[in-house]
C-alpha positions, 0 to 999 in steps of 0.5 A, a space after each residue: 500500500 506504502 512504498 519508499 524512494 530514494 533519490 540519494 546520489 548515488 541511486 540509479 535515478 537521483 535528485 541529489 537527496 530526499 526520496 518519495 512516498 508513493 501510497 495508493 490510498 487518498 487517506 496515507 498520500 494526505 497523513 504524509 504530506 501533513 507530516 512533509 509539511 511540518 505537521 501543521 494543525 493551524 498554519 498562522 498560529 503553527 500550532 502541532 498536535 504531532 512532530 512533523 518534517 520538513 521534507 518537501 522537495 525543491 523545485 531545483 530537486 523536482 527538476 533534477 529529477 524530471 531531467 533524470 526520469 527522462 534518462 531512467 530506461 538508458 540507466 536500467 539498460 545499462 545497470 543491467 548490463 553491468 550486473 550481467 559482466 559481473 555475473 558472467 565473469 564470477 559464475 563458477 569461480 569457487 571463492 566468488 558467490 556472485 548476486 543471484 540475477 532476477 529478470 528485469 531488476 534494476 540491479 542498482 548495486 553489484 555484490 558478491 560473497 566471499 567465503 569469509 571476512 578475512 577474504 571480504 577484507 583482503 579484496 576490499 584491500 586489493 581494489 583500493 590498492 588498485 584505485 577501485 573503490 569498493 564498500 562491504 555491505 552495510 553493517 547490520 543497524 542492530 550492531 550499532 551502538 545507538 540501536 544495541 538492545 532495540 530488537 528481541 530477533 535474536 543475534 539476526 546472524 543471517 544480517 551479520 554472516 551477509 555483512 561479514 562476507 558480501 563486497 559491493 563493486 562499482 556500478 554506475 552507469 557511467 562506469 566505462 567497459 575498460 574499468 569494469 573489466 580492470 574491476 573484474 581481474 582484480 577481484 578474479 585475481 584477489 579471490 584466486 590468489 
C-alpha cells in the first residue's frame, strides 16, 4: 500500500537527496504530506498536535529529477548490463558467490560473497590498492551502538554472516567497459590468489 524512494546520489535515478512516498490510498498520500509539511494543525498560529518534517522537495530537486526520469530506461539498460559482466565473469569461480540475477531488476548495486571476512577484507584491500573503490555491505543497524538492545530477533546472524562476507563493486552507469573489466581481474585475481 506504502512504498519508499530514494533519490540519494548515488541511486540509479537521483535528485541529489530526499526520496518519495508513493501510497495508493487518498487517506496515507494526505497523513504524509501533513507530516512533509511540518505537521501543521493551524498554519498562522503553527500550532502541532504531532512532530512533523520538513521534507518537501525543491523545485531545483523536482527538476533534477524530471531531467533524470527522462534518462531512467538508458540507466536500467545499462545497470543491467553491468550486473550481467559481473555475473558472467564470477559464475563458477569457487571463492566468488556472485548476486543471484532476477529478470528485469534494476540491479542498482553489484555484490558478491566471499567465503569469509578475512577474504571480504583482503579484496576490499586489493581494489583500493588498485584505485577501485569498493564498500562491504552495510553493517547490520542492530550492531550499532545507538540501536544495541532495540530488537528481541535474536543475534539476526543471517544480517551479520551477509555483512561479514558480501563486497559491493562499482556500478554506475557511467562506469566505462575498460574499468569494469580492470574491476573484474582484480577481484578474479584477489579471490584466486
Amino acid at each position: 500500500h506504502i512504498g519508499v524512494l530514494s533519490f540519494n546520489g548515488n541511486k540509479t535515478m537521483t535528485c541529489g537527496g530526499g526520496g518519495m512516498v508513493l501510497a495508493s490510498a487518498k487517506v496515507h498520500q494526505t497523513y504524509v504530506r501533513y507530516l512533509s509539511t511540518q505537521a501543521k494543525d493551524d498554519p498562522k498560529e503553527y500550532y502541532h498536535t504531532e512532530v512533523g518534517y520538513n521534507y518537501r522537495m525543491t523545485n531545483l530537486q523536482a527538476a533534477v529529477g524530471l531531467a533524470q526520469l527522462e534518462q531512467l530506461p538508458a540507466f536500467l539498460e545499462r545497470k543491467r548490463a553491468i550486473a550481467r559482466r559481473y555475473h558472467e565473469a564470477f559464475t563458477g569461480l569457487p571463492k566468488i558467490t556472485p548476486m543471484p540475477r532476477q529478470e528485469g531488476a534494476a540491479c542498482w548495486l553489484y555484490t558478491i560473497l566471499t567465503p569469509a571476512r578475512e577474504q571480504r577484507d583482503s579484496l576490499l584491500a586489493a581494489l583500493e590498492e588498485a584505485g577501485i573503490e569498493a564498500r562491504p555491505l552495510w553493517r547490520p543497524i542492530h550492531t550499532l551502538p545507538p540501536y544495541e538492545g532495540c530488537h528481541s530477533a535474536g543475534p539476526l546472524e543471517t544480517a551479520v554472516n551477509l555483512y561479514e562476507r558480501a563486497v559491493s563493486l562499482p556500478s554506475s552507469v557511467g562506469l566505462s567497459e575498460a574499468d569494469l573489466a580492470r574491476c573484474t581481474a582484480v577481484v578474479t585475481q584477489s579471490l584466486q590468489g
